[in-house]
N, C-alpha and C positions, 0 to 999 in steps of 0.2 A: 492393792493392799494399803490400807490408812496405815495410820499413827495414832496411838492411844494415849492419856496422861499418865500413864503407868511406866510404857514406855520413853517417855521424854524423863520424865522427873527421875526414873531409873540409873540413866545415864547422866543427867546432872549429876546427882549424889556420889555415881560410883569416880566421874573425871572430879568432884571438891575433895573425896577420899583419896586418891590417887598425890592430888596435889600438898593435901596433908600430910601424906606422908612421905613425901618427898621432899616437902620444908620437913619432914622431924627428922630427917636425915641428915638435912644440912645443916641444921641449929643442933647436931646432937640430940634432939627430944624424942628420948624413947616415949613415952605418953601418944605425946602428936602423931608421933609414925603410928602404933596401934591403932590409934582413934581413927586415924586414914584408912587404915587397914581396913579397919570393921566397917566405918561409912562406904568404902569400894564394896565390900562384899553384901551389901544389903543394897546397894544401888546397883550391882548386877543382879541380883536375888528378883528386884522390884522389875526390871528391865525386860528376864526371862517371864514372868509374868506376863506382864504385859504385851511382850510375843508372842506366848502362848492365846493367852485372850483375846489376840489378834486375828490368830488361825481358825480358833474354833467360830466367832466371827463370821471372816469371810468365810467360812465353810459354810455356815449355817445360811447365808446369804445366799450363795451359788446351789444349794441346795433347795434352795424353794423357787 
């Protein structure tokens, strides 16, 4: 099973959202904390994706 750019950059995004909002947490900034929030959930979003496109992928591979 590869690795796809979907899945890398997925997980970039979701661990800088992660850390975003764990500085808004420590500086008080409700903002930053959301902004975290929403960057993790769309860098999990792009991740599962890109697992998914992964499987279908090798499927389609081992199948020919």
């Amino acid at each position: 099973m590869g690795v796809n750019k979907h899945q890398v950059k997925g997980r970039i995004k979701k661990l800088q959202g992660k850390g975003k909002e764990i500085a808004g947490r420590i500086v008080g900034n409700r903002k930053l904390r959301v902004k975290g929030k929403v960057q993790g959930i769309v860098g999990a979003a792009q991740a599962k994706f890109g697992d998914v496109k992964q499987v279908v992928k090798d499927s389609l591979k081992n199948s020919i």
